[in-house]
C-alpha positions in Angstrom: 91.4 96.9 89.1 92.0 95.5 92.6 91.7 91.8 91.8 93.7 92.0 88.8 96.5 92.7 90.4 99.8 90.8 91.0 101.5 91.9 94.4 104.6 90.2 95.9 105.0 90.7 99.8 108.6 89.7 100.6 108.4 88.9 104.5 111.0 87.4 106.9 108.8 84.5 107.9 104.8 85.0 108.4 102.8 83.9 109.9 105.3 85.2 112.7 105.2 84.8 116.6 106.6 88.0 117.4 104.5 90.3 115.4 100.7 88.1 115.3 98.6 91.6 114.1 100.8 91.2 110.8 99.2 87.5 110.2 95.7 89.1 110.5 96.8 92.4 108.2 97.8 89.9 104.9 95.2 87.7 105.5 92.6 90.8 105.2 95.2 91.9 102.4 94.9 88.8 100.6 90.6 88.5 100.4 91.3 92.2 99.2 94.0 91.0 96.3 94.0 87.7 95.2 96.6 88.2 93.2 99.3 88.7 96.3 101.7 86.4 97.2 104.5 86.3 99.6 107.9 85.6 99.5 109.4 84.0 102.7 112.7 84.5 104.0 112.4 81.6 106.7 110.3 79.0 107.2 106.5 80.0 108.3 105.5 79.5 112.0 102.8 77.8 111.3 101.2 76.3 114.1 101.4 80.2 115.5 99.3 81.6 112.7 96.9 78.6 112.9 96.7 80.2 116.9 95.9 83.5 115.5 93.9 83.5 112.5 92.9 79.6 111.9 94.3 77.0 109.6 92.3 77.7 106.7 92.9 81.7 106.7 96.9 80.6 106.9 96.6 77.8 104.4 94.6 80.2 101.8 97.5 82.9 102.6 100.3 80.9 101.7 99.1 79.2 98.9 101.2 80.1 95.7 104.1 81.4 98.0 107.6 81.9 97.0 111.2 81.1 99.5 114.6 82.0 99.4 116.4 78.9 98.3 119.4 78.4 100.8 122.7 77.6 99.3 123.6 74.0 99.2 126.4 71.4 98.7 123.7 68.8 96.5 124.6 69.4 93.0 121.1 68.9 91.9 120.0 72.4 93.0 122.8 74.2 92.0 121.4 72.2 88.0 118.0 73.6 89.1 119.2 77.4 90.0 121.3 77.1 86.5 118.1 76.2 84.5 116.6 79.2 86.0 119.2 81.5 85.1 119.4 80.4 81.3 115.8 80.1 81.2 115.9 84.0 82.5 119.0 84.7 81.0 118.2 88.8 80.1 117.3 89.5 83.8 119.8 87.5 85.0 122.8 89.6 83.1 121.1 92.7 84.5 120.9 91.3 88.0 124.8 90.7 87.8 125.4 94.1 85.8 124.1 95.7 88.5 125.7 93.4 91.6 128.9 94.2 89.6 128.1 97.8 89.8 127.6 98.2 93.2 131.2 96.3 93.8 129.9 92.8 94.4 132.1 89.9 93.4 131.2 87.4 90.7 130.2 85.3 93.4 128.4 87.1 95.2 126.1 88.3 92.3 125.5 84.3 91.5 124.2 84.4 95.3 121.6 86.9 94.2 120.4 84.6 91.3 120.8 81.6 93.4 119.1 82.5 96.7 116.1 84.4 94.9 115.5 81.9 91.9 112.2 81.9 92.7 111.9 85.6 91.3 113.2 85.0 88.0 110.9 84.9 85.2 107.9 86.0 87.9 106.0 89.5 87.0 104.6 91.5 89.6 103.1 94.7 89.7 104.1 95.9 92.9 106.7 94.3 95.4 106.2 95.1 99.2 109.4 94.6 101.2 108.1 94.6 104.8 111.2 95.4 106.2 114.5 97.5 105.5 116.2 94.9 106.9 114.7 92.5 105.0 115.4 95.0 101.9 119.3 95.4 102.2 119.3 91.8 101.3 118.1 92.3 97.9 121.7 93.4 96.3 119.6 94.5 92.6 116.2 96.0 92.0 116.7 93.6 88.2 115.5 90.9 90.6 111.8 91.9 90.4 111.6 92.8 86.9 109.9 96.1 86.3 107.4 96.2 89.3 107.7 99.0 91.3 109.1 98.0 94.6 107.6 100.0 98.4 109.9 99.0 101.6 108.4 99.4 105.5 110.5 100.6 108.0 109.2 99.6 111.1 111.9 99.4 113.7 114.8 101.8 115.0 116.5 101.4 111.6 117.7 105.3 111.2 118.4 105.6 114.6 121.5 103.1 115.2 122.5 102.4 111.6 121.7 105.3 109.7 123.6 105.1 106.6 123.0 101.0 106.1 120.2 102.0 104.3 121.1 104.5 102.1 121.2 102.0 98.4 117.6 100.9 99.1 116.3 104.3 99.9 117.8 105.3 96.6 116.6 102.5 94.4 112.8 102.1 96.3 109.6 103.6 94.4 107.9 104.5 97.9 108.4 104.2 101.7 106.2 103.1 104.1 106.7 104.2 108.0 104.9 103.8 111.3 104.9 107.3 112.2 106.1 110.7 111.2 109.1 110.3 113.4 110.4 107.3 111.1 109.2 110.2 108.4 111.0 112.9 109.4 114.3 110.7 110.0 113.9 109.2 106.7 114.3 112.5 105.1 117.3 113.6 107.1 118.7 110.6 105.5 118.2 112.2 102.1 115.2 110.3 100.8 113.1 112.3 98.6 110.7 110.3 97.8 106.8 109.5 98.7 106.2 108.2 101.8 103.0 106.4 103.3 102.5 106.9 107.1 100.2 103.9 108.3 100.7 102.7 112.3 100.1 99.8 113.4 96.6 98.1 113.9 95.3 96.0 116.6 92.7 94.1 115.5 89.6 93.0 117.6 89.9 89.5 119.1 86.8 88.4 121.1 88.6 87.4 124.0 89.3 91.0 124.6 86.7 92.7 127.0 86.9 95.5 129.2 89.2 94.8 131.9 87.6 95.5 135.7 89.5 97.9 137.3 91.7 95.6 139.6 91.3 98.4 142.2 94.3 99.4 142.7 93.0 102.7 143.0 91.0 101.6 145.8 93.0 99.4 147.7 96.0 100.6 147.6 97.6 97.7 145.3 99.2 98.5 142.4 100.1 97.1 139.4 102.3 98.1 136.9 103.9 95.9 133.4 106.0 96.0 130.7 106.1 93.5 127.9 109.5 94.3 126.1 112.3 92.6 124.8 115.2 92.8 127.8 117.6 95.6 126.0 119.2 98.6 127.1 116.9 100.8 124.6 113.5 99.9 126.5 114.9 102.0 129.3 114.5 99.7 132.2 116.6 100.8 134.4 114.6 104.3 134.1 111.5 102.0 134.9 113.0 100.2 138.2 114.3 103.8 139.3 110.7 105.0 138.9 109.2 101.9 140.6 112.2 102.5 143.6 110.6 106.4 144.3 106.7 104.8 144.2 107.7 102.6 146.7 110.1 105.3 148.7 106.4 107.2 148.8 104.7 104.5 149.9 103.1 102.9 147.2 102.2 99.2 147.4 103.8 98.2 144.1 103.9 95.6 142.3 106.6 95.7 138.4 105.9 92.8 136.2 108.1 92.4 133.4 107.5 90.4 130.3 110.2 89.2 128.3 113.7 88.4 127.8 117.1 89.2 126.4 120.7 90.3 126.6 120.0 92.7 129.7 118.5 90.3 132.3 121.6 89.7 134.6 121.5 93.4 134.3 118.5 93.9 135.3 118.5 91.2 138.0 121.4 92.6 139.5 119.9 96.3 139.9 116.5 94.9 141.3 118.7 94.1 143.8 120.8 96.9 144.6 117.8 99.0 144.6 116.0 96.7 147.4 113.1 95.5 145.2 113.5 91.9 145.2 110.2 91.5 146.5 108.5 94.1 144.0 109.6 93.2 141.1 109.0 89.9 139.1 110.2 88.5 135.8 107.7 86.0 134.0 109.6 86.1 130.7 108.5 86.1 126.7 105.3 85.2 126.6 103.1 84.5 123.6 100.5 87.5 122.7 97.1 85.1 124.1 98.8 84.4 127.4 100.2 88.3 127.6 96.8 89.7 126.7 95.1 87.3 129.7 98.2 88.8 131.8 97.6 92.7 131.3 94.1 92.2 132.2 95.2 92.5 135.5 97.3 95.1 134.9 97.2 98.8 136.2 99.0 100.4 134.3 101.8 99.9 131.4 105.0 101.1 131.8 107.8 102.0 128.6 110.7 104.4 129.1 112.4 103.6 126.1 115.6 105.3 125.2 114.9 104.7 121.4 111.5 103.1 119.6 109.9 103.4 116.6 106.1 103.1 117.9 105.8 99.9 119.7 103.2 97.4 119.4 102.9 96.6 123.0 101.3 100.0 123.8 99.0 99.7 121.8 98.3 96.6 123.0 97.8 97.9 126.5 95.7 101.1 125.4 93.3 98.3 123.7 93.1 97.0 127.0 92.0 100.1 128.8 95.3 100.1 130.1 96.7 103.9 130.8 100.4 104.3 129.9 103.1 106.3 130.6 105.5 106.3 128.4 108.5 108.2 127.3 109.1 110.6 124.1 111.3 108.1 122.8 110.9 108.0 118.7 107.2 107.3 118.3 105.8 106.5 121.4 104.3 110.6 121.3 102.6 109.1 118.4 101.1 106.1 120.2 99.7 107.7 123.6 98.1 110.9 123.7 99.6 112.7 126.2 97.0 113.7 129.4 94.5 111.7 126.9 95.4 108.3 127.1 98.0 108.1 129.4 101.3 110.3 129.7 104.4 110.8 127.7 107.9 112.2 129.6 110.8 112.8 129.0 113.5 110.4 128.4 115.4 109.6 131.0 113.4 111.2 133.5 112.2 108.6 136.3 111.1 111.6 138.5 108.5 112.5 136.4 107.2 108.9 135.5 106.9 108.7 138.8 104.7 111.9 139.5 102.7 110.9 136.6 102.0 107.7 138.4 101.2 108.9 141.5 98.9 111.4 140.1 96.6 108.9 138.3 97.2 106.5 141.5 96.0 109.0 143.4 93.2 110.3 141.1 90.1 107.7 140.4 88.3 109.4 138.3 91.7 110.4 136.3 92.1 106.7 135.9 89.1 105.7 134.6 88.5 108.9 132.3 92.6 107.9 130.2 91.3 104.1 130.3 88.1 104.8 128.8 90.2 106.7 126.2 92.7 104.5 125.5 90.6 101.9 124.3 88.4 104.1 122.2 91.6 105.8 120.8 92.4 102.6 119.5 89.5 101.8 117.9 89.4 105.3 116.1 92.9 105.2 114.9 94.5 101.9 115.0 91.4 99.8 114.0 92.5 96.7 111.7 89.5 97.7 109.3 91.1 101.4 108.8 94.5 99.9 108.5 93.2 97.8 105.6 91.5 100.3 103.8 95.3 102.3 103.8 97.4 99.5 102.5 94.9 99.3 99.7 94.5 102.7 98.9 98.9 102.7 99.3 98.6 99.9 96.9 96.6 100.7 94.1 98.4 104.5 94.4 101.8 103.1 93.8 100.6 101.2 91.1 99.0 103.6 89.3 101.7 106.5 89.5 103.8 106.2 86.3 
């Protein structure tokens, strides 16, 4: 059954830079169905996923791919999108029945033929949106015939634009979600329908060994990351208030932060006022094989989001042995066990962040007991093997339910 079938993966852009453990999940997707083939709303990174998984995985992963055709002044596409349309011209009248429908203009429904042309005439058995996002896009489930269609939400999508979503969650077959929170917020939205909880996976990469305790339990140096993009919902301020009362206790401290965005004149600007110029450093994004030789000399990893779905980066650092403390933003809960592999707070709360640093700071064998957990944690729950084996079994279940 598995090899005969035809699956459709419609994907912003993969292989992507700023989500690599999604190049090794459809590459392991794709030895598992042959038949899969993805549907690209930008270009492919390429020379990323070459980094990742090598050129012949990403070469045998997009072959037989499918793009969004962007609109165009040459007259000769517009000729080719029309011979498409007449060619499909049944699904083609439902796709602008149904654009007309929903209150779309006449225009805008020949947009829906002409950016997804590729679609027309194509039959799949299943279609994998891999992002709501991604999803609202798509004006008319006509577009992919009668496969059934499952959409991911993997982001804060309920939690800032709740009701954006509301056509696809009507018009979707099933729902796939990082974690129960993105669950449990789906069905206060009012979908009824099934949903597939799968996390995140990290998969094993050689380069990754153990890393020595720095000792910053032993000699008093300590430090402490975060590899986030620079917005107001990663909390930071929360995390420079936190690293201000280490260092009011005493605490040789050290906060690296990774990344960039809209809040770094912010940021700047309060490292300041708070007198930790000298504790504090910025390194900017940095791609996942420099960030993972980074954290290796990292103490401890840091996230007091105000709002997050799971977060890859956590993961990332419990894989390292890294202990976290994090806060019970969204899914985060979900991603450290508390007292286990590091500690979850509450939001807002620098003051305990704090003690919870100070307590593993001050307790070696603390330390070393959540780091040995963290990493085995992740291999017992977010292995890339035992995410595979639930994207097929989410597959072939979708498929086969009438």
């Amino acid at each position: 059954m598995t090899r005969q079938l035809r699956i459709l993966v419609v994907i912003g852009h993969w292989p992507s830079k700023t989500h690599p453990y999604l190049s090794w999940l459809f590459f392991r997707l794709k030895q598992n169905f042959p038949g899969l083939s993805l549907f690209h709303y930008n270009q492919p990174e390429l020379e990323e996923g070459y980094t990742v998984i090598g050129k012949a995985a990403v070469n045998q992963v997009l072959e037989g791919s499918f793009y969004r055709r962007p609109f165009g002044l040459n007259p000769f596409l517009h000729l080719r999108a029309i011979f498409k349309i007449l060619k499909n011209l049944s699904q083609s009248r439902a796709v602008i029945s149904d654009c007309r429908a929903q209150g779309l203009s006449m225009g805008q429904a020949y947009g829906q033929l002409y950016y997804y042309q590729d679609l027309l005439g194509q039959r799949f058995d299943l279609v994998h949106i891999n992002a709501l996002q991604t999803a609202c896009h798509f004006k008319s489930k006509q577009l992919f015939g009668q496969a059934k269609v499952l959409t991911s939400s993997r982001g804060q999508d309920f939690d800032f634009f709740p009701d954006r979503y509301d056509r696809v969650l009507q018009q979707i077959d099933i729902l796939h979600v990082l974690g129960t929170y993105l669950k449990v917020k789906a069905r206060a939205q009012g979908y009824k329908g099934p949903v597939s909880v799968i996390p995140p996976a990290f998969p094993e990469i050689p380069s990754i060994s153990k890393p020595s305790n720095r000792g910053g339990i032993q000699d008093g140096k300590v430090i402490i990351a975060t590899a986030a993009r620079l917005s107001w919902v990663k909390g930071f301020e929360y995390s420079l208030i936190t690293i201000k009362l280490l260092v009011d206790k005493g605490y040789d401290v050290t906060y690296r932060i990774y990344g960039d965005g809209e809040e770094l004149e912010h940021l700047l600007y309060m490292v300041q006022n708070l007198g930790l110029t000298k504790k504090v450093q910025f390194y900017g994004w940095l791609e996942e094989p420099r960030l993972l030789e980074e954290l290796k000399g990292v103490d401890f990893y840091l996230l007091l989001a105000i709002s997050e779905a799971f977060n890859n980066s956590v993961l990332l650092a419990q894989a390292l042995g890294i202990p976290c403390v994090v806060s019970d933003a969204g899914g985060l809960s979900e991603n450290v066990a508390d007292r286990i592999s590091g500690r979850v707070v509450s939001r807002y709360d620098a003051s305990a962040a704090a003690e919870a640093l100070m307590e593993l700071i001050d307790n070696s064998a603390l330390y070393q007991q959540f780091s040995q957990n963290a990493r085995q944690r992740v291999q017992n729950h977010f292995s890339l093997d035992h995410q595979v084996e639930q994207y097929k079994a989410m597959y072939e279940k979708v498929i086969a339910t009438d």
